[in-house]
Structures are given as C-alpha cells and as structure tokens.
N, C-alpha and C positions, 0 to 999 in steps of 0.2 A: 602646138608646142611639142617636141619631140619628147622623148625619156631623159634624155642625156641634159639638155637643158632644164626641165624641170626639176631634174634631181639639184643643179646647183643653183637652182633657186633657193630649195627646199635645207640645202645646205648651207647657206649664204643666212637665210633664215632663223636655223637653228643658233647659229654662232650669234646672229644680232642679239636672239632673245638671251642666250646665256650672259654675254657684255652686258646688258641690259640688267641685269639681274644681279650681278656683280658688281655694278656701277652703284645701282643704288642701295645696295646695305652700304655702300662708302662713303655713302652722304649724312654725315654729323654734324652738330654745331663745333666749331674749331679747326675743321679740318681743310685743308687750303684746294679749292676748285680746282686747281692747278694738277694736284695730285692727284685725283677723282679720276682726270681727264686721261692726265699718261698713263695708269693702272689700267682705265679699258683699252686705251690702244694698244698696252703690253699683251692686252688680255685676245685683243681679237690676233695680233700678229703669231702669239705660240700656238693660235689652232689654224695656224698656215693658210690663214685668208687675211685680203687685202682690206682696206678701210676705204669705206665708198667714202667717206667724208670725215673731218675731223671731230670729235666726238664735241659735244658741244654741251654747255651747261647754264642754262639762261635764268634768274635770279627775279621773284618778285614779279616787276612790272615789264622785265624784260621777256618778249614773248620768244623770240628765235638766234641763232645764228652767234650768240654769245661766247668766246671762245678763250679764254686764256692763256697771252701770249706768255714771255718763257721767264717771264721777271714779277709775273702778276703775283701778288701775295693775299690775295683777298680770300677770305674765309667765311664758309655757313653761320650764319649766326640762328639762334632761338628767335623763331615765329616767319621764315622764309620761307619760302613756295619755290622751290627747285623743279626745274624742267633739266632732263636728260634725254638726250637724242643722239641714238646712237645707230650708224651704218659701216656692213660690210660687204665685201664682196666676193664670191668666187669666179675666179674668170672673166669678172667684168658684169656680174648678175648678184644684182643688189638687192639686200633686204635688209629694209629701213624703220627701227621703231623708237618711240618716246614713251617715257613716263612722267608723273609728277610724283616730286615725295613735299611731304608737309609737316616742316620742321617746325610748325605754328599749329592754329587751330584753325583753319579754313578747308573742313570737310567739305561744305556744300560744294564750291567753287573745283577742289579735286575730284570729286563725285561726279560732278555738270560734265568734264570732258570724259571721262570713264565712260560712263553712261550713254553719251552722244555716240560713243564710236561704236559701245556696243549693237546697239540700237541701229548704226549706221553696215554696221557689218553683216548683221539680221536681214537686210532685205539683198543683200549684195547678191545679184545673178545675173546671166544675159537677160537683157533689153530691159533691165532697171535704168531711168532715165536718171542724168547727173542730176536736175530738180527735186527731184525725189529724195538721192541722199543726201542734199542742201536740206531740204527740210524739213526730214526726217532729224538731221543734227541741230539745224536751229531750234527746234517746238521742243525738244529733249533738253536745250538749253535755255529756252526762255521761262522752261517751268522751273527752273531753280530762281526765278529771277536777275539772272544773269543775262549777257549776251554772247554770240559767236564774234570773232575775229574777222570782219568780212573780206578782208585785203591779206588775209593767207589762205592757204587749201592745199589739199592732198595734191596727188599727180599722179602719172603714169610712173613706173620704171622701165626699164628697157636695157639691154647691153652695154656699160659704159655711161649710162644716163642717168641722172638719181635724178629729173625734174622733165618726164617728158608729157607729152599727152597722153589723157585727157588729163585738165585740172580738174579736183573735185570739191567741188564747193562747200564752204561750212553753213550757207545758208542759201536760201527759195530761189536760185535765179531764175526758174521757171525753162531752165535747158533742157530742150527735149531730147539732146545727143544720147545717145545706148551705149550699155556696155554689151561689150562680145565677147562670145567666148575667150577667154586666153589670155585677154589682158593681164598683166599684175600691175597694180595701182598699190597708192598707199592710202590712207584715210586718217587725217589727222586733225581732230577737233579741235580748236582753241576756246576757252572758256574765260572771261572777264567782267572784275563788274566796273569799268570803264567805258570807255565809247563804242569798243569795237572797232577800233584801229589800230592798225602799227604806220609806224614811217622808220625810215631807214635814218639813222644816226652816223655820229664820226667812229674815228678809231677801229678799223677794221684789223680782223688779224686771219680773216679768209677770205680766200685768193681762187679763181679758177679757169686754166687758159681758154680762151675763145680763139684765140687766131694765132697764123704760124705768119711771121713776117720777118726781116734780115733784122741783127741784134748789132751794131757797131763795138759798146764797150764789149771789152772779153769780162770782163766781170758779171755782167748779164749774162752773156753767152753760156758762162758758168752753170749760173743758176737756174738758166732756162731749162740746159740740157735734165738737169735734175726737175725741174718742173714736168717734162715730159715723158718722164716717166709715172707720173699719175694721171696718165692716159686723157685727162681732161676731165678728170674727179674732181674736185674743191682738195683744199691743202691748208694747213695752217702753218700761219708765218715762222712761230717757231719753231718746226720743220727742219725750215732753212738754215733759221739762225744757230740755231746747236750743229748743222755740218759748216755752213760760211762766215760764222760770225755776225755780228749785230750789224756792221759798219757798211760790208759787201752786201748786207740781205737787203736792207734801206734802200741803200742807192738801188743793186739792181730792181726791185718792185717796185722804186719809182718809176726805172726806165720803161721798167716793161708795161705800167701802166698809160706812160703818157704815148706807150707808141699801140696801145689798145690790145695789147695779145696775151693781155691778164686784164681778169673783171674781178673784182673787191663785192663781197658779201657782210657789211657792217653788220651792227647789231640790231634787234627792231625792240622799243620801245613800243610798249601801250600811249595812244595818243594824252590819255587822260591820266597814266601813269598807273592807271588801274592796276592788280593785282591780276595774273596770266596763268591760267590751265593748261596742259595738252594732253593730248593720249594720240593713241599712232601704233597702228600694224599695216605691214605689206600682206597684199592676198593674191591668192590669181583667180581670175573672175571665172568659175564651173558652174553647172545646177546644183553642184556642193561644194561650197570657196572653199579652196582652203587657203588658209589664213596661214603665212608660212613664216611669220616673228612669233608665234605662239608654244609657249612654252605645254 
C-alpha cells in the first residue's frame, strides 16, 4: 500500500470515528432516529468526506441495515439497545465502524460485542487464519452466554467497495484462508441472546447500483443519473426523495429495480427477535494493525 493511499485511509478513518462519537451522545429517549441519522451525515459531509453508506441506526432486535426513510417519526425510547454504524470515505477509501449505546439495562449483551472485537482485533496480523478470528469472537461470546450472529461478518474494504473480500467470520468456520499484509478489513461482532440469525425483512429504504443498463422512462433516467454519482456506494431513499420528490423516487426505484440495476439492502431482524449487539472497526492488516476508526 503506498503513503498516499494509506494516508486516506487513515483519514477516511479518523472522520468515521469522530461521526461516530457524535452520533452517539445524540442518542436519547425522545429523540427521532431520523435526526440522529441526518446530523452524522451533516457531520461527515462539513469535514469534506464522502459517505461510503447511509448512516444507519438499527433498534433492539433489529441487527443491520435499518435506515430511516424521510417521513419516519419513530423515537428512542427507555430500555432500547441502539446500534449505530456509520461510513465514510475519502476518495473512495472507506472506513467503517459501529457502536452500541444502551438506553436500557443490558450491559452483558453490549459488553459481549465490545469484547469479541477487542479480543478479535488482538490477534489480527499476517497469516492469522479467518477461523481463528471466528473463534476467537464466538468463545468471547459464548462466555457471556450469549451467541454470535452467524449469517453476518466483517469483510474486506477496498476502493469504492465497503463489502469486498475476505468475509470475516463471527464464529469457528474452521477457514484456513490468511490474512496478508495490507489488507484493510473491518471486524464486526454481532452479539444476541436469540438464535443467532438474521433474515432479510420488507421495507427497504437502501438501494445500491449493481449494473449499467438503457433506462426508457426519463423519470428514471433522472434519478439514475443522480444515483451514479454514488459511485456504486449504498444510498438512502430519502436521498432521492428530498431532490425528486416522493412520487418520481417510487416509481423511478421501482423501475430501476425491476430492470436489476439497483439491489435493495432491507432490514435484518434477529430470527428469534432476540435483542442485537454490535461493535465494529476498520484495520489494515501489519505485524502492528493499525486500527484506523480508533479514536
């Protein structure tokens, strides 16, 4: 990895962890998700970096991908377990991290992911095998008597990419794939004391293009053109809908959907409705990580 890149990692980084840190003193009982969410994206866009992805704020049992479209009026309430995850970019080099705040009393359960990741970040070097960090975060998690999330996991970053290779496991797949020098990955535990799964649910309100195909209505064309300029980051719908309106945003993301050149990121429920942890920092893999969402 060169200097120049590295540096805007390391800067990409620093900005996630300050929105980060921002986000969450703004999370109170009363205060509308909604606003949480636009306050870090004001927050990351005045320090002249881009938003690898919409900030997202996942509630309870809800584990990921939660988003707030532009009408939602729902509010913190006394005893909720809030997940905040939030990415930016510089130039297209992304660094991606989560917290949990605990507007209730469920130490253990915020503890359980804290601790997995630390514990998972502790062995992070070249030729630490992906099994190892799977299990090094399940056994950290199963001592709370809790479980990991097995149907989410970290991942690579890359240019442009906030989900590339390798995935990193939250528990034992017994992968003997290596990390290499230079990688940057992210690491992000999920803690539950439900089954240990998510599935994807309805009502999406993130979107992220996969393919360039001809667009017929000009109303799409519209929106498209404005879609691609989020380089093929994730986007949130109401994005859209505060430059196009409700009406034009609808229809065009239906079209774009049924013609495949936008994929939908719903929300993910816990299978068993369980109550949902996370923690989460970007690193780039050295014989001394460094850890570059750390404040």
């Amino acid at each position: 990895m060169d200097e120049e890149t590295l540096e805007k990692y390391k800067q990409a980084g620093k900005i996630t962890a300050e929105a980060l840190a921002y986000g969450k003193n703004l999370i109170k009982p009363e205060v509308k998700l909604l606003d949480v969410v636009d306050a870090v994206e004001e927050f990351v866009k005045k320090k002249n970096a881009g938003l690898a992805f919409p900030a997202q704020i996942s509630v309870n049992h809800i584990a990921a991908h939660y988003c707030p479209d532009h009408d939602d009026a729902t509010v913190f309430k006394v005893g909720d377990l809030v997940k905040l995850d939030v990415g930016c970019h510089v130039d297209g080099f992304v660094g991606d991290s989560a917290v949990t705040v605990d507007l209730g009393n469920h130490k253990d359960i915020v503890e359980a992911s804290q601790k997995a990741l630390q514990n998972a970040l502790s062995i992070v070097k070249p030729g630490v095998t992906l099994g190892e960090i799977g299990r090094t975060i399940q056994e950290t998690i199963t001592a709370y008597n809790l479980t990991p999330i097995k149907n989410l996991s970290g991942h690579g970053l890359d240019q442009w990419e906030i989900h590339s290779n390798p995935s990193i496991p939250n528990f034992d797949t017994k992968d003997k794939t290596v990390l290499a020098e230079g990688m940057v990955i992210a690491i992000e535990p999920f803690a539950t004391n439900g089954q240990g799964w998510i599935y994807e649910s309805s009502n999406p309100t993130i979107f992220a293009q996969v393919a360039n195909k001809p667009v017929r209505s000009p109303f799409s064309r519209e929106v498209l053109r404005e879609i691609q300029e989020y380089n093929g980051l994730p986007f949130a719908r109401r994005w859209l809908v505060r430059k196009f309106g409700l009406g034009k945003t609808s229809f065009a993301l239906k079209e774009l959907m049924n013609l495949g050149i936008i994929k939908d990121h719903p929300p993910l429920p816990e299978k068993a409705n369980g109550l949902v942890s996370q923690a989460e920092h970007s690193v780039i893999v050295l014989d001394k990580p460094l850890i570059t969402t750390q404040l």
